[in-house]
C-alpha positions in Angstrom: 66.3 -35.4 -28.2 65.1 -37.2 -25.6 61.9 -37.9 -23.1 62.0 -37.4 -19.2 60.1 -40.8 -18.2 60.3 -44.4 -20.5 58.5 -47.6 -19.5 60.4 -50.4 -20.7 58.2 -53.8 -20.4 61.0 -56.0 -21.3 63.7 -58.4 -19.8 65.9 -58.1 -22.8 68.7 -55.9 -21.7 68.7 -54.7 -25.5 65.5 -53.0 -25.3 65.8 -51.7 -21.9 69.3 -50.5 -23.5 67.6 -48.5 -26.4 65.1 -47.0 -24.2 68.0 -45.4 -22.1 69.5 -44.0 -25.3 66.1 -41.6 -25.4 65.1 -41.6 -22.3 66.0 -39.6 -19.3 64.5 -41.9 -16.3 64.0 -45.8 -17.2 60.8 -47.8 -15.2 61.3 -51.3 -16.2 59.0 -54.1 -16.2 58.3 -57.8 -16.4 55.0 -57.9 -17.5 51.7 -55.9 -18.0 50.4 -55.8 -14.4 53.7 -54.6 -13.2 54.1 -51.9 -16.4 50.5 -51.1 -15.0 51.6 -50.3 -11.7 54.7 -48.3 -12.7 52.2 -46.7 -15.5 49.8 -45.1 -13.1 52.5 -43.8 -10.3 55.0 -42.0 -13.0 52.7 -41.1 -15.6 55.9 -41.8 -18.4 55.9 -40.5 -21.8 56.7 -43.5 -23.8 56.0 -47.2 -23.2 58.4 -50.0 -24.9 57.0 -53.2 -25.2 59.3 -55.8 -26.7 58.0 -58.8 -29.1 57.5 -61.5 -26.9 53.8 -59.7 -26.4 50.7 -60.7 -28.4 48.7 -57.7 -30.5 45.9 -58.5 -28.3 47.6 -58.0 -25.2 49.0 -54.9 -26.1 45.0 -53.9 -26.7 44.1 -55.1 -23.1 46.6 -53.3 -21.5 45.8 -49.9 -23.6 42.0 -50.6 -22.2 43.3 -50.7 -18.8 45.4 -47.5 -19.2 42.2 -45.2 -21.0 40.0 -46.5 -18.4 42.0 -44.6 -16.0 41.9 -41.9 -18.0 45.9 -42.5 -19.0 47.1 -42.2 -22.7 50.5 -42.8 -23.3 52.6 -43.7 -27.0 52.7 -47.3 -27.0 55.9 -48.7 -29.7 56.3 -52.5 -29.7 60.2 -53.0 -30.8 59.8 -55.9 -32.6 62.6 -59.3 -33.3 63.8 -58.2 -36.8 62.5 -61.3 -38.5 58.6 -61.0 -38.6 57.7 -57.1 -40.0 54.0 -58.5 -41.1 53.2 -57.8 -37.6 53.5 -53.9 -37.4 50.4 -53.2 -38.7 48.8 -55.7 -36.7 50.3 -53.9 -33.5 49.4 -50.4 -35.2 46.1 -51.9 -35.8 45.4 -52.9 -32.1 46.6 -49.2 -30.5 50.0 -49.1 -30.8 51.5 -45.7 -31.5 54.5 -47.4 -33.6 56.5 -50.3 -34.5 60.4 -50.7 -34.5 61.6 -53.5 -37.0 64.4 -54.6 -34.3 65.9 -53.1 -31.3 69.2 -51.6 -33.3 66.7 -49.4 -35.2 67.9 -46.3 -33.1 67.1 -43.8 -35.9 63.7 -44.9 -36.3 63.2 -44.3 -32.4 64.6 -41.1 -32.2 61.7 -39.7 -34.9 59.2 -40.9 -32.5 60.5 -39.8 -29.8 60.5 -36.3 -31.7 56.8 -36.8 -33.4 56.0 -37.3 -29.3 57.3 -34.2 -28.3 55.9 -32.0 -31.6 52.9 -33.3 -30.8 52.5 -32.7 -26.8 54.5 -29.3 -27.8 51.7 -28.4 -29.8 49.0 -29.1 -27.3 50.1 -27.2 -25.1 50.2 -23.9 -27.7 46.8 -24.9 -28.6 45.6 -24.6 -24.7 43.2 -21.6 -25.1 40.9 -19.3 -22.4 38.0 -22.2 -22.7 40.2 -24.9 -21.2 40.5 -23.0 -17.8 37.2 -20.7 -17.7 33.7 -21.7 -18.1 33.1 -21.4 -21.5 30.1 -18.9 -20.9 31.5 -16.8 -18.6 35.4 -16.4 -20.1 35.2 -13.5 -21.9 33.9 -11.0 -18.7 35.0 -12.9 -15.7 38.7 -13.9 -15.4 37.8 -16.5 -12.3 39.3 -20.5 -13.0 36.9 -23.2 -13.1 34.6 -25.2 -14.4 32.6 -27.5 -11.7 29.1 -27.1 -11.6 29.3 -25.4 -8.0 31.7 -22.8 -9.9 29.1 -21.7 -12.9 25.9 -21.5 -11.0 28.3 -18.9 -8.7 29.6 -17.4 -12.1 25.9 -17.2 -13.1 24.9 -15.5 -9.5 27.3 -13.0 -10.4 26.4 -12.1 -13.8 22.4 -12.0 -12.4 23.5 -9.6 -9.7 26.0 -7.2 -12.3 23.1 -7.6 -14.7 20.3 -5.9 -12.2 20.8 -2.4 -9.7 21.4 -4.6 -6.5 23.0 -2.4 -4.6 24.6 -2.8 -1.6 26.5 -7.0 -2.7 27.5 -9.2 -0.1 29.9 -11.6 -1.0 30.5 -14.3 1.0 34.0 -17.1 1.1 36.2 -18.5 3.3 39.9 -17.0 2.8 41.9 -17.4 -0.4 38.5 -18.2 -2.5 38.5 -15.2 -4.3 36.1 -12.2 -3.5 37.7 -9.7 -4.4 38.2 -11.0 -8.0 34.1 -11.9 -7.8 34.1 -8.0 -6.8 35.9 -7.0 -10.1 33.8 -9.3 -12.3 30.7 -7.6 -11.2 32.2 -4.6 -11.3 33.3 -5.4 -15.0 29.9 -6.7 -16.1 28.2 -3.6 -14.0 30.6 -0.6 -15.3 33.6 -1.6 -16.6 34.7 2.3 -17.6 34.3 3.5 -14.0 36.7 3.0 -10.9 37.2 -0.1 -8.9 38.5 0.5 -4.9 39.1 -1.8 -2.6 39.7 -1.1 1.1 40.6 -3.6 3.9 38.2 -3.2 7.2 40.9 -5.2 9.0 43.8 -3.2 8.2 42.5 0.1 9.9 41.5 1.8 12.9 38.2 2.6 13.5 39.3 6.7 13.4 41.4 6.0 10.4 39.0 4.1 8.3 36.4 6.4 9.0 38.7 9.0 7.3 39.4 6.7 4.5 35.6 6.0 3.4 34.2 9.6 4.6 37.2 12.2 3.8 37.3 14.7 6.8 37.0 18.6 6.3 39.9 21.0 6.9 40.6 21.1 10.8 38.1 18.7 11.8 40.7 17.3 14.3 44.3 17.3 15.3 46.4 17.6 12.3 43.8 17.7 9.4 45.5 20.4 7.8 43.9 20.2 4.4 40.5 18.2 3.1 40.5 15.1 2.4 38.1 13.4 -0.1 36.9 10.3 0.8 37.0 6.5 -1.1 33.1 6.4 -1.2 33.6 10.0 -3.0 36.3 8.8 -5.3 34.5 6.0 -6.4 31.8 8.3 -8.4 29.9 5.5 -10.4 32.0 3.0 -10.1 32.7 0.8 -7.1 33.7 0.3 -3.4 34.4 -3.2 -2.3 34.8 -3.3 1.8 36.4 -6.2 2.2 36.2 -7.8 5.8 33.2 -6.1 6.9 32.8 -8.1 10.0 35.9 -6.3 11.3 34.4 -2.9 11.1 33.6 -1.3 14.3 30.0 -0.8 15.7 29.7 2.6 15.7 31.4 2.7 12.2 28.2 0.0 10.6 26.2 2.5 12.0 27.2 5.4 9.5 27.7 2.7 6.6 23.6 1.7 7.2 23.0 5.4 6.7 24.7 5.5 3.8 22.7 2.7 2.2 19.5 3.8 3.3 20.0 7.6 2.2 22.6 7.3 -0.2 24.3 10.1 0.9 26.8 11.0 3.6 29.0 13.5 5.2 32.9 14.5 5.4 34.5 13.9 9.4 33.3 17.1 10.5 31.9 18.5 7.5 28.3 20.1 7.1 27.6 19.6 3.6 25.7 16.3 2.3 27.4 14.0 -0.7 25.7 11.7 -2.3 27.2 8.4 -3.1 26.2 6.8 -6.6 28.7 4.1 -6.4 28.0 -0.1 -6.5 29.4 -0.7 -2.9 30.7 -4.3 -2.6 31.1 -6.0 0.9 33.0 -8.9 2.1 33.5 -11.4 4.7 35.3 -14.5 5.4 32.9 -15.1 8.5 29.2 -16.2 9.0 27.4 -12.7 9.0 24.3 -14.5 10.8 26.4 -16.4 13.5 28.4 -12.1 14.0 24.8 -10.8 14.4 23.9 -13.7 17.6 27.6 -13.1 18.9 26.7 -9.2 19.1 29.7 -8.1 17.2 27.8 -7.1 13.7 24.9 -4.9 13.9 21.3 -7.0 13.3 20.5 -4.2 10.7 23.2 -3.9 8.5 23.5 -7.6 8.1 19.3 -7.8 6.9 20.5 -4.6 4.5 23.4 -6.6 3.3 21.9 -9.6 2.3 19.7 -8.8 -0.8 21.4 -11.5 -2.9 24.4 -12.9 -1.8 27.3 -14.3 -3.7 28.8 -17.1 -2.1 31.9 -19.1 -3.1 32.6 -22.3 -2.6 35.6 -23.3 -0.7 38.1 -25.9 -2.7 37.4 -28.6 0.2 33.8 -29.0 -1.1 33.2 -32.7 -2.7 31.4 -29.8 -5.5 35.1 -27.8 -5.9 37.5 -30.9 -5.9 37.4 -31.0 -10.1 38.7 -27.8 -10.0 42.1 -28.6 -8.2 43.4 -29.9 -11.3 42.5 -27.1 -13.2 43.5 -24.0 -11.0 47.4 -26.1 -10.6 47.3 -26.2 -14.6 46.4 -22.8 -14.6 48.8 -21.6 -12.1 51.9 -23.5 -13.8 51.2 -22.2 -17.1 50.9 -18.3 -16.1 53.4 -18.3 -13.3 56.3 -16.0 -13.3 57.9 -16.9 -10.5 60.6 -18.1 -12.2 60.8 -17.1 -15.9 63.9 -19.6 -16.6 61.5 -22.0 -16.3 58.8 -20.3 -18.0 57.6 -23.6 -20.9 59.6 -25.7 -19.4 57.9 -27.4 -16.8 54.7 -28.3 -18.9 52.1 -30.4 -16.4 51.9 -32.3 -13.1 52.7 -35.8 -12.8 49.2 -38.0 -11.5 51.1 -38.8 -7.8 51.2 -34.9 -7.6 47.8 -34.8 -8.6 46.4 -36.8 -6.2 48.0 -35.7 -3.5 47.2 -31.9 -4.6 43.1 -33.4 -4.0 43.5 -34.8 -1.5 43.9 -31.8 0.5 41.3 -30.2 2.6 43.0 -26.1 1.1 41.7 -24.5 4.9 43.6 -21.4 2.6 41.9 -22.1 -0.6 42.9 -20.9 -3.9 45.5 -18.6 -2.5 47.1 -21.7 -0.6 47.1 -23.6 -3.8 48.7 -20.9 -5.9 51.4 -21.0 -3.1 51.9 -24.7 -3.3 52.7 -24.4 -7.2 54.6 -21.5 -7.2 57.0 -23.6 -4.4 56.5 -26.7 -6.3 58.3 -24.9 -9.9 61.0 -23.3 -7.7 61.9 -27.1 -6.7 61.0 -28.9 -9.8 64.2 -29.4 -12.1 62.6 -32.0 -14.5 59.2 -31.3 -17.0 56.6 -32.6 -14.8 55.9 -31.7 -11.5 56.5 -34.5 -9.8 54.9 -35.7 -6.4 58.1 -34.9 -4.3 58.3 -30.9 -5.1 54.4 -31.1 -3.9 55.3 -29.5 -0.7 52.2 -28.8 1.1 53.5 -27.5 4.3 56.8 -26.6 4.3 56.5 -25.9 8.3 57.0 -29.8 8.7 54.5 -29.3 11.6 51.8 -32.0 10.1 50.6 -35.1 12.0 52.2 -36.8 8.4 55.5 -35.3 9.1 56.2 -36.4 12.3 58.5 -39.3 11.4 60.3 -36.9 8.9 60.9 -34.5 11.8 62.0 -37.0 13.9 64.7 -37.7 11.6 65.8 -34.2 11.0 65.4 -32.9 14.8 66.4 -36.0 17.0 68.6 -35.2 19.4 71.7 -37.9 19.5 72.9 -39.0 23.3 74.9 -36.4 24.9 74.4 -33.5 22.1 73.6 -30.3 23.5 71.9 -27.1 22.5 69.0 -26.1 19.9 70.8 -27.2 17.1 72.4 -30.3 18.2 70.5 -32.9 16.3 70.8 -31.0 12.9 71.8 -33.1 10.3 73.8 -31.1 7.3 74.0 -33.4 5.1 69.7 -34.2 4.3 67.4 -34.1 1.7 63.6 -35.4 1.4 64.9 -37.9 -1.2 66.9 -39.3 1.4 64.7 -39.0 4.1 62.1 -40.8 2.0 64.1 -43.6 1.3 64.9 -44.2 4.7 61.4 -44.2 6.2 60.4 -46.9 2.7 63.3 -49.2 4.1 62.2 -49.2 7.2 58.6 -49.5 6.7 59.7 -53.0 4.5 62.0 -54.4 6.9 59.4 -53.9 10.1 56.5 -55.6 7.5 58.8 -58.5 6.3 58.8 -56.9 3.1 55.1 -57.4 2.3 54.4 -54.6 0.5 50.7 -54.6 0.9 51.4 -53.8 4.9 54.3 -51.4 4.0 52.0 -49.1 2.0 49.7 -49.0 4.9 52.0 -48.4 7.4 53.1 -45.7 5.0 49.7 -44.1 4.0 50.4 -44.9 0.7 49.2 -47.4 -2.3 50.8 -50.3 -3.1 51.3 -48.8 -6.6 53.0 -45.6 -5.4 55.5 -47.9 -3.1 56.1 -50.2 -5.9 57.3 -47.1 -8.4 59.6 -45.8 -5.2 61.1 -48.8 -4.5 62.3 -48.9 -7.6 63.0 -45.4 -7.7 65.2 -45.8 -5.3 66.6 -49.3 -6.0 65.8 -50.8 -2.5 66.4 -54.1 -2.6 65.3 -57.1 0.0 68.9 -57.7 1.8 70.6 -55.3 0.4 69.7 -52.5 2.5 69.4 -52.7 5.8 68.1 -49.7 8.5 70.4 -49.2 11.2 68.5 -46.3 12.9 69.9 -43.4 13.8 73.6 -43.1 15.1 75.4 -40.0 16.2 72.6 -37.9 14.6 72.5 -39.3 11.2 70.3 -41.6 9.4 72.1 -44.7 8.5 71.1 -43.7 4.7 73.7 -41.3 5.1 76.7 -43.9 5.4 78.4 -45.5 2.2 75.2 -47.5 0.0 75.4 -51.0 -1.3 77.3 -51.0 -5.0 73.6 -50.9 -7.2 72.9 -53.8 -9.2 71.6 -54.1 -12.3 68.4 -55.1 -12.0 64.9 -55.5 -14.7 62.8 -53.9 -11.7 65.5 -50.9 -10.9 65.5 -47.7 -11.9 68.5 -46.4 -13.9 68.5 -42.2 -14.4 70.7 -40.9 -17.0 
């Protein structure tokens, strides 16, 4: 049994030896700012700190770590001769104390209490961890930020009343059609729910769709046809992408609202509609009506009470991120081999997952982790399967393309400058090494020049052992990056990293 990330913050090649024997990737460590460093990039599940460390320091480096809202098992391998202090260590915050670094057996039913423990956590995550705890039980939406509930709360005032016709209102990927269904739940759940794309249609074909058309109303209408706004009964209609319905078609759809009734494509006979009808729109209604492509009256018959969602990029949305990733890890089928294995996000992955503006909102984000579990082959999602745009076409990734596309002297054709033998890790390592050796190796600079903290290049350069000297950037030649050729033998090193 063993854990995927250890923190050793020892120079004792004993200790850093027992934390290999139970732990997959090894961070090692001189002293607490550095293990503080290393702790906040890789979020680890174990820390090792050896004796040489005083009980009280142990406490002021746990105050550092739950200040950042970071709680990891802390176990103090002690010298063998001294046991009085365990409980002093235990008393201070330590999760454990070994007696002396050859107690193996005693570090192995840690490392299992550990994983029982986060195991059982995870079973334990209910419904109120990822829904507002009001709301969870009739509208299946993710999230909890205050802009979130008081939208939650405009939905339940508008199922609980007869407002009828509901304009929703979100930029793409935020979710109206699910704010639809929850109204349509809370209004009449035992009715039907149907949804219809404006966009998707032509104006004669749509008008077939919501209307129905009577027998030989025009070419090929063989048979009647009952329409959606028929089919619907009591239930509801949700129109998504109104703004894309034609003029002449808004026109019909206002005399619907007004009369609440309507007639079949060449029929005689009046209907009368008694379903909720929903609309949608990804644009600015208002801004449609001034630009002459949405009817002035509809829009004023529209907007009784809107519902308007937040987009993810609001400073109001950004607590959310976190939770719609979770969310998205733990119910994805995407790949069901992996289904309980991959059981959070690291914090680098985090970050960088808030960080982004989502111009494709909640749908974009589901994308992003569904891509990131494909490439994920450890327990955490780690920062490098965080692949944002896989395009490469960002102003971030133009050194990254420049590596993969550049064109060698005399190469010919599209594919040319291809190189077969890449991967991002290698790629990543190259652009760190070279970003070091153009700053002098001041760090402080590198990270800039990078657009990265200190504390993230710190945790890569020892993820990738890059060492001052021993590793030097030739640039490209013949097409490939010079971290292609033959590597340096590794050393052994207390601030490498060592995976087993």
């Amino acid at each position: 049994m063993s854990l995927r990330r250890i923190v050793a913050v020892s120079k004792e090649a004993e200790v850093q030896q027992l934390a290999r024997q139970v732990g997959q990737e090894i961070f090692v460590a001189d002293n607490l700012d550095e293990a503080l460093d290393i702790v906040e990039t890789v979020n680890p599940d174990l820390i090792l700190f050896d004796h040489r460390f005083h009980p009280t320091g142990i406490r002021e480096f746990l105050n550092m770590t739950e200040k950042n809202s970071i709680r990891v098992p802390v176990v103090v391998v002690g010298d063998g001769r001294d046991s009085d202090l365990s409980s002093e260590f235990i008393r201070m915050g330590a999760y454990d104390y070994l007696q002396g670094r050859g107690d193996y057996n005693r570090l192995e039913q840690i490392v299992s209490r550990i994983k029982n423990k986060r195991n059982a956590v995870d079973t334990e995550r209910t419904a109120d961890d990822f829904f507002a705890q009001d709301y969870a039980a009739s509208v299946s939406m993710v999230g909890r930020s205050k802009a979130f509930v008081k939208m939650l709360g405009m939905i339940r005032l508008v199922a609980a009343s007869r407002c009828n016709p509901v304009l929703i209102v979100g930029e793409t990927g935020t979710g109206k059609e699910l704010a639809a269904k929850a109204i349509h739940t809370l209004r009449h759940p035992d009715e039907p729910f149907i949804a219809v794309n404006c966009a998707a249609l032509t104006a004669n074909l749509l008008e077939s769709e919501l209307f129905g058309h009577a027998k030989g109303s025009f070419t090929g209408a063989d048979r009647e046809k009952i329409g959606l706004l028929e089919l619907a009964g009591a239930g509801t209609i949700l129109l998504d992408e109104i703004s894309e319905m034609p003029m002449d078609l808004q026109a019909k759809l206002l005399r619907v609202l007004q009369e609440k009734n309507f007639r079949r494509v060449g029929g005689v006979k009046n209907i009368t509609c008694n379903a909720t009808i929903i609309v949608s729109s990804n644009r600015n209604l208002y801004r449609e009506t001034k630009a002459h492509r949405f009817r002035r009256d509809l829009y004023y018959r529209l907007n009784i009470c809107p519902v308007i969602i937040v987009p993810l990029k609001s400073p109001d949305r950004r607590e959310d991120i976190p939770l719609l990733a979770e969310y998205f890890l733990k119910t994805s089928t995407i790949c069901p081999e992996k289904r309980n294995k991959i059981t959070s996000l690291t914090k680098l992955a985090v970050e960088a997952l808030q960080k982004h503006d989502w111009p494709g909102n909640v749908r974009e984000l589901h994308n992003v982790i569904e891509r990131a579990i494909l490439l994920e082959t450890t327990d955490k999602i780690g920062l490098s399967s965080i692949v944002i745009d896989p395009a490469l076409d960002g102003p971030e990734c133009s050194e990254l393309s420049e590596l993969v596309w550049a064109e060698p002297a005399g190469a010919r054709g599209p594919t040319a400058g291809y190189i077969k033998d890449f991967s991002l890790a290698k790629a990543e390592r190259e652009l760190i090494a070279r970003a070091l050796q153009e700053t002098g190796w001041q760090k402080t600079k590198a990270a800039d020049l990078l657009g990265i903290t200190r504390a993230t290049l710190y945790a890569k350069v020892r993820q990738y052992n890059i060492e001052k000297g021993s590793y030097v950037v030739k640039g490209l030649q013949n097409g490939i990056p010079a971290s292609s050729s033959p590597q340096p033998r590794r050393k052994a090193s207390p601030s490498g990293v060592t995976t087993t």
